[in-house]
C-alpha positions, 0 to 999 in steps of 0.5 A: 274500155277507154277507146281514146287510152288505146288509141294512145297506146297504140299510135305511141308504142310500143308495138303490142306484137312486138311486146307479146312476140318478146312475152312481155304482154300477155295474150291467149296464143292460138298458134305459134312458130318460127315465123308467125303467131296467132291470138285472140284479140283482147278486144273482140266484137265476134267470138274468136275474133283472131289476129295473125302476125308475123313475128318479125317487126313489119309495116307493109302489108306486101312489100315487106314479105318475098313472095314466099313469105307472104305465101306461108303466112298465108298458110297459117291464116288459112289454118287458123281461119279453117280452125275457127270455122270448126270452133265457132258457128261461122256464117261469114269468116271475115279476113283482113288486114288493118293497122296504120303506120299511125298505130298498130304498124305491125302488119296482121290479120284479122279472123273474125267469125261472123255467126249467123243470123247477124241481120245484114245492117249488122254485118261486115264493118260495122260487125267489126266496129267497137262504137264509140266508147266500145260499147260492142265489144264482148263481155269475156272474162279471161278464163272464157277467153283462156278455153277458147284459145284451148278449143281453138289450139284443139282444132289447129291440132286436129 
């Protein structure tokens, strides 16, 4: 992983949701409707680490949404959140949203199951961090990637 060409990318565009909302960048889509989809993060530091987004091009994390928005994206966190918890051992099922008007503007969400026995130095932030040449992101193949988000598509379903 090359950390400094992401962030990169990321702070001068385009939008990574944007281009996976228009199908020109591929992902392993969990959950998708009119207003929200849900992916695998490409970079994962936990299994079935997550990302929700509205489709629409946002940058506020509360003030771009009427209430009722922001309720029914909620809806879908929960719902993918609950779904990860059936797929994957689930100590912890971190929930949050990062992103700067720097980089990564689009607002989204972060589902990341947290497994447990992680040993508590090891947990929250730093469990989501990727050090600093990605040394702890997981070592996924695509086809490892692509049945998860089957499993988890499985479990929204059910």
């Amino acid at each position: 992983m090359d950390v400094r060409a992401y962030h990169r990318r990321a702070r001068e565009g385009p939008c990574f949701i944007c281009e996976l909302v228009a199908g020109r960048t591929p992902h392993d889509v969990v959950h998708e409707d009119e207003h929200a989809i849900a992916f695998l993060n490409r970079y994962p530091t936990l299994r079935g680490y997550t990302l929700v987004a509205p489709k629409r091009h946002v940058e506020e994390v509360t003030a771009d949404f009427s209430e009722e928005e922001y309720v029914e994206l909620q809806r879908v966190v929960h719902r993918v959140g609950e779904a990860l918890r059936r797929t994957a051992p689930t100590e912890r099922l971190y929930v949050l949203s990062l992103g700067s008007k720097q980089g990564n503007a689009h607002v989204h969400w972060h589902l990341a199951p947290l497994p447990p026995g992680v040993p508590y130095e090891e947990q929250q932030l730093v469990a989501l961090d990727w050090g600093p040449n990605g040394e702890n992101i997981l070592d996924t193949s695509d086809d490892e990637q692509a049945h998860l988000a089957a499993v988890i598509r499985s479990a929204l379903s059910s």
